[in-house]
Steps between C-alpha positions, in 0.01 A plus 500: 500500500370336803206719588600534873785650394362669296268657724840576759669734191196677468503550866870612539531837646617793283819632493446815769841651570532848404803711349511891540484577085762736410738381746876366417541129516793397781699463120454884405241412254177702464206253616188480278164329697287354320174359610295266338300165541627226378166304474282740338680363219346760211779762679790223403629752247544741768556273773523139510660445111712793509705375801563197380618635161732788671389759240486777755827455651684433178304861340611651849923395498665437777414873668183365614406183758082403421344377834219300408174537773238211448119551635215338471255783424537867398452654858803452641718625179295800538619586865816413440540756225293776643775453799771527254656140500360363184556695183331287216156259567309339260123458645147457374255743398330535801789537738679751225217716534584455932808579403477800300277662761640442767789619372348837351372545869771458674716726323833681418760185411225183516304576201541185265414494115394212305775470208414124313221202482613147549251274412108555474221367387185764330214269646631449832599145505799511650235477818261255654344334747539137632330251700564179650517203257169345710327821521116512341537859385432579117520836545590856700145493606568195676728710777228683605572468904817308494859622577742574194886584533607780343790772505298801526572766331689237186393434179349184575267658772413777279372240208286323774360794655402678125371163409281455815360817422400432157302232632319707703680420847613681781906405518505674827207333634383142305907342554707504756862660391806325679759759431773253468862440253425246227727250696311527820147498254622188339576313812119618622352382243670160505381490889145602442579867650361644210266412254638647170867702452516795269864568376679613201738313313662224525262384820189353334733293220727393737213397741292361226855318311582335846107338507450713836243748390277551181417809337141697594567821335671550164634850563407562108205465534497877681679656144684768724866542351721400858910464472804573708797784407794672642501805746728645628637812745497829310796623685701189392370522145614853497821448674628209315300481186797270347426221734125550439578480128748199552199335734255509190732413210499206668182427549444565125784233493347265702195548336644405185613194681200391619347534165792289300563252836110436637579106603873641649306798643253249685766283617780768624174679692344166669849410617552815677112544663432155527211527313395203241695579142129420348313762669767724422469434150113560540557805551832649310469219214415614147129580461529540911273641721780759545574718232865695578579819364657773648341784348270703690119510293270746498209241600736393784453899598145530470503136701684695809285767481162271490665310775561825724124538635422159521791447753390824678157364526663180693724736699803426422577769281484797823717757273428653176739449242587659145545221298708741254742563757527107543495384131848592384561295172846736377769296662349171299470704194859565518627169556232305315601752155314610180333182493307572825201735373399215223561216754260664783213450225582207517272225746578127328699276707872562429555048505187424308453141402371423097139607390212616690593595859117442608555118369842425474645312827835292547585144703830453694599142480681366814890459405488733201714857462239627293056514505291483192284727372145389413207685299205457704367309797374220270875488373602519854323246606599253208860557602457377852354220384737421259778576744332267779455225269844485391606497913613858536409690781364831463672792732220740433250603254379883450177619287355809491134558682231455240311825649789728651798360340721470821780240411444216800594136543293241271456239764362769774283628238123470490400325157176533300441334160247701336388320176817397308720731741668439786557836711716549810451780761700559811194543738190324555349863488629527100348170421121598648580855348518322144226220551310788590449586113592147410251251706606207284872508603520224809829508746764219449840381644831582366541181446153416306642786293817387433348159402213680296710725321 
């Protein structure tokens, strides 16, 4: 895709009309709102996927009209439901735990619960930071002073500010915060507004795919579990449990999808956001940084509750909130079945690609239905060779980070050959992190690696 338009889908506005939930459609059907955002593509199975597929509405019959509410972040969805017009959202971790207390403090019909997980990721990957492709920064360090776009109070601010305080920085005090939505960040960074953007998923693939930003901070690298789920109004979920229950069978449907249809999956989701099919795949491929399941975890509980006074200490967490009020997993246990108490010990990656996930990586060949699974990096590498020698172009290349193992592109990865080995890593900061206790291992171009392999 031509990158400047590119850069105009990421900038189209969200969908901000708003439907009274509850209310009968000008038919006589029952009307069902849904928000969700359609680029924060690891929500797809609640969101972006499951539209397309009409799951919902065919569980629902023809009682039932779905209005579908697109955002860009999880703020909005939030006041929309605790004003009663949005009955379902599908958010991050952060702005879940926003939700929930809000919601507790506010009372009577606007408490929400959170009833499934979409997609997560148990080291945090699914966030990061990016900079321009000219900047000189190697690391968060490098910030110190300069202006960085964030979404307070989102997942992607939360990774920056935890990791600026592991390095012994003030987040309040040694960056400047521009409290902005990842479309308005993106366009600032392109400008020179800001010096770095911190977002979640799918902003620092699809900035770093499109060759307009490069990755600073692996959000891996932090090892704090992040991912997105479902909440929802307790007065709705009481009220009309079968449309709850019709709402997550197909999830669990389109989560099967997903799983069985990954290349479809990309495709069907970049056509409706506009975002690239390959960064889509990044992230919801097999072996993808995104792992979906719907099942709510017990580590994804003690995550929320870890998370609660961090985001009090950064203020915007102003209410308590009793996260086992909030984490409601019965209404997935009944539609997921007797499978769902094995299946939520479960953490591999429900599309996994052949042999060792830390290792194993895949190539997309332009004009081809179907990618190829490799082994290793060395095997990856190889491939693309082969491939480029024989006048195919490659669509995109994934490998897994030799230190964190986030799943990124091979050709915006940093390469090291260390001895006989060639190791990628998706940040600069990786690299020095393993030449740290390897001093022989030297830095060298995708392509030197490709060649060399």
């Amino acid at each position: 895709m031509n990158k400047n338009l590119l850069l105009a889908a990421l900038l189209a506005p969200a969908l901000a009309a708003c439907t009274v939930a509850g209310n009968a459609a000008d038919d006589g059907r029952i009307e069902v709102v849904v928000g969700y955002q359609s680029k924060t593509i690891n929500t797809v199975t609640a969101g972006t996927l499951l539209r397309s597929l009409g799951y919902f509405e065919k569980n629902l019959g023809e009682k039932y009209r779905v209005v579908w509410q697109d955002y860009e972040s999880g703020a909005p969805i939030t006041a929309e439901m605790l004003a009663g017009k949005i009955d379902i959202g599908s958010m991050g971790d952060y702005p879940l735990l926003i939700n929930g207390s809000r919601a507790q403090a506010q009372g009577g019909d606007a408490r929400t619960e959170l009833v499934s997980i979409t997609g997560y990721n148990l080291r945090g990957a699914l966030n990061g930071v990016v900079v321009s492709t000219a900047s000189k920064d190697r690391t968060l360090r490098d910030l110190k002073g300069k202006t960085v776009s964030a979404s307070v109070g989102s997942a992607g601010h939360g990774t920056l500010v935890q990791a600026l305080d592991r390095l012994g920085l003030d987040p309040a005090k040694d960056v400047k915060t521009e409290n902005q939505q990842p479309s308005v960040g993106a366009s600032s960074l392109q400008s020179g507004g800001a010096a770095a953007l911190a977002q979640f998923v799918a902003w620092p693939g699809q900035l770093v795919q499109a060759g307009q930003a490069r990755l600073l901070y692996d959000g891996g690298a932090l090892d704090v579990p992040t991912f997105h789920g479902v909440v929802v109004r307790q007065e709705f979920a009481e009220e009309s449990g079968d449309v709850l229950r019709a709402f997550l069978k197909a999830q669990i449907q389109a989560t099967s999808y997903l799983h069985e249809n990954p290349l479809k999956a990309a495709h069907s989701v970049a056509k409706e956001t506009g975002l690239s099919p390959e960064t889509v795949y990044l992230y919801n491929g097999p072996n993808g940084i995104a792992t979906f399941d719907v099942t709510l975890k017990p580590a994804q509980r003690t995550a929320l509750e870890q998370d609660v006074p961090f985001l009090k200490s950064i203020g915007v967490l102003e209410q308590p909130l009793d996260i086992g009020a909030f984490f409601n997993d019965s209404y997935v246990r009944d539609a997921y079945g007797p499978a769902y108490a094995a299946d939520t010990a479960k953490t591999a990656n429900g599309a996994a690609l052949p042999g060792d996930p830390a290792k194993a990586g895949e190539v997309w060949l332009e004009g081809e239905d179907a990618t190829h699974a490799v082994a290793d990096p060395v095997a990856l590498l190889r491939f693309v060779r082969d491939a480029q020698g024989r006048g195919q172009k490659i669509r995109a290349a994934y490998v897994p980070d030799a230190l964190t193992g986030t799943r990124w592109f091979a050709d915006h990865s940093v390469w090291l050959r260390d001895g006989d080995a060639l190791l990628p890593f998706a940040t600069l900061e990786n690299a020095d992190a393993h030449r740290a206790d390897h001093p022989g291992a030297r830095e060298v171009t995708y392509e030197e690696a490709v060649r060399d392999a």
